[in-house]
C-alpha positions in Angstrom: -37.0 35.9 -29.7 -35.7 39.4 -29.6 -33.2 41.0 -31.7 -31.5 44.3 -31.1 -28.5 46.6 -31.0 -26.6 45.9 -27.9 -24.2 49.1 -26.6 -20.3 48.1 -25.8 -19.4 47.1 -22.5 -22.5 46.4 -20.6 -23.6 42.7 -19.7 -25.3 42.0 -22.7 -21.7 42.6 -24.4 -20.2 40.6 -22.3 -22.3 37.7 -22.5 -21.7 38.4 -26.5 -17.8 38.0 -25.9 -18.8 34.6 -24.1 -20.9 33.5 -26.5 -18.1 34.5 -29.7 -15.2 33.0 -27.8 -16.9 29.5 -27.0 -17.7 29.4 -30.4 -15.4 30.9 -33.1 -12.3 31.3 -30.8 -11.6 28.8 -28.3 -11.9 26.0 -30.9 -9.3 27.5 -32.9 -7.0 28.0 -29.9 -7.4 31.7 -30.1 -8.8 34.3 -28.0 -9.9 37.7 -28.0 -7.1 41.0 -27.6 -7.9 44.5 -25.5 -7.3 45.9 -28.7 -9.8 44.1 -30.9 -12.1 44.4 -28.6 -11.9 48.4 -27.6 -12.3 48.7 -31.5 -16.0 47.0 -31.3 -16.8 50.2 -30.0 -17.6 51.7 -33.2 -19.5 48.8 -34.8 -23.3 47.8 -34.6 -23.0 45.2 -32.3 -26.4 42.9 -32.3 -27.8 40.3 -30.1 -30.8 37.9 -30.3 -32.5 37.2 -26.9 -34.6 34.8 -25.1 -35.3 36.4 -21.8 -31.9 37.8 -20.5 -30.4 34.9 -22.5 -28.2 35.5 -25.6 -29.0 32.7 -28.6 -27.1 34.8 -31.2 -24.8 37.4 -32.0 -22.8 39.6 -34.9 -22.2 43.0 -35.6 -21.6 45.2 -38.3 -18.1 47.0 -38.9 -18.1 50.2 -40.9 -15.7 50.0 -44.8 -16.7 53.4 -46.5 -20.0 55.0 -47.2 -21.2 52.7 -49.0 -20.2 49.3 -47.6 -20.5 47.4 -44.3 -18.9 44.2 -43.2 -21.3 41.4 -40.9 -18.2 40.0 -38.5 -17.9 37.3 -35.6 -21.6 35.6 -36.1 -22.1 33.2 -34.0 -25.7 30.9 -32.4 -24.5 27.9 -30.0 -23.9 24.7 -32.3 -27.5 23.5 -30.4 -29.4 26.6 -31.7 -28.3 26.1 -35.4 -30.8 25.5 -37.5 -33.3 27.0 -35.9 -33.8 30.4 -37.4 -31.8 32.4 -35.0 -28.6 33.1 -37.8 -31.7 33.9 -40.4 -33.4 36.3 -37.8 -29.5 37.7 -37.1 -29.1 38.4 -40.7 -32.3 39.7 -41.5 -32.0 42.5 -38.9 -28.5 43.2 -39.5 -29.3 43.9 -43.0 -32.1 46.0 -42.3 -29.8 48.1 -39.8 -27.5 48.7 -42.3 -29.7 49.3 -45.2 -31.1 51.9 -42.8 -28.0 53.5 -41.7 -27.7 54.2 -45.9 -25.4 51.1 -46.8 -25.8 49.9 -50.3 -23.7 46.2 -49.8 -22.9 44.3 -46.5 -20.0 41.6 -47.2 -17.9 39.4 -45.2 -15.2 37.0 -44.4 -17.4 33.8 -44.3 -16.0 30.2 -43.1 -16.1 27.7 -45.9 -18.3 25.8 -43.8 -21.1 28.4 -43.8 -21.1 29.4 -47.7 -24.2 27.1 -47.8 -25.7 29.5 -45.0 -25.4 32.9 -46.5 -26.0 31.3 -49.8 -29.3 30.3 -49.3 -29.6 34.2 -48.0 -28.7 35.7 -51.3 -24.9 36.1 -50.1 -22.6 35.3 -53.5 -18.8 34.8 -53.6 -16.1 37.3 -54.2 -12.6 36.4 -55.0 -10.8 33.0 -53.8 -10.4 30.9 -50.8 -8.3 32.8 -48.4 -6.9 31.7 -44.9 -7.9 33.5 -41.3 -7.7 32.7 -37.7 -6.1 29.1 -39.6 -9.2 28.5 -41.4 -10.6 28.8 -45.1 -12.8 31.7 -45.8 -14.5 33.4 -48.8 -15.7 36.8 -49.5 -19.3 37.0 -49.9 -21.6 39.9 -50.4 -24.9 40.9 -51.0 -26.0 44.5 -52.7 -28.9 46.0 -50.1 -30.4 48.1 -52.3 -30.8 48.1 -55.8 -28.2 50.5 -57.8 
């Protein structure tokens, strides 16, 4: 498997958009806007491959100097479990811990707190709705303060 940064608009990206609206959009009813999209051009966006195939996807959205936000992961429900999300996050935090970011955090589905837990994620705050769902903030410090 190989994991890299992917650059905006080429056919990696799009296969990224596929893979991110099969599975956290289209089973919510929702879709993807020009807008949100065209604003992915200033995030980390990160794929992991199998060939030309795409098993896994996220990327990583800019808060301030110090902080960066993991969005839209997603590996194909027959891929889970399989050490594709664990290779995902590994490399995402290493980007970022790179790039000088001292915490990564993000809007996790109640479903996955079990996930990011077992990667040293923690919860922040209460159960909040989004895109009709329950979510928690969790976060993780990068380096040590």
């Amino acid at each position: 498997m190989a994991l890299k940064m992917i650059d905006h608009g080429t056919r990696e990206y799009q296969q990224m958009i596929q893979l991110r609206n099969d599975m956290l959009r289209k089973p919510l009813g929702l879709s993807f806007s020009v807008e949100e999209l065209e604003r992915e051009k200033e995030d980390v966006l990160i794929g992991a491959f199998e060939d030309d195939k795409m098993l896994g996807c996220c990327l990583l959205t800019r808060i301030d100097n110090q902080t960066v936000r993991l969005r839209q992961m997603a590996v194909p429900n027959n891929l889970q479990g399989k050490g594709v999300g664990r290779a995902l996050m590994v490399f995402a935090e290493n980007i970022a811990r790179d790039m000088g970011y001292k915490k990564l955090i993000m809007h996790a589905r109640k479903t996955s707190l079990g996930f990011y837990g077992k990667l040293g994620y923690s919860i922040s705050g209460d159960e909040f709705t989004e895109v009709t769902i329950p979510h928690f903030i969790m976060e993780k410090k990068l380096v040590d303060c």
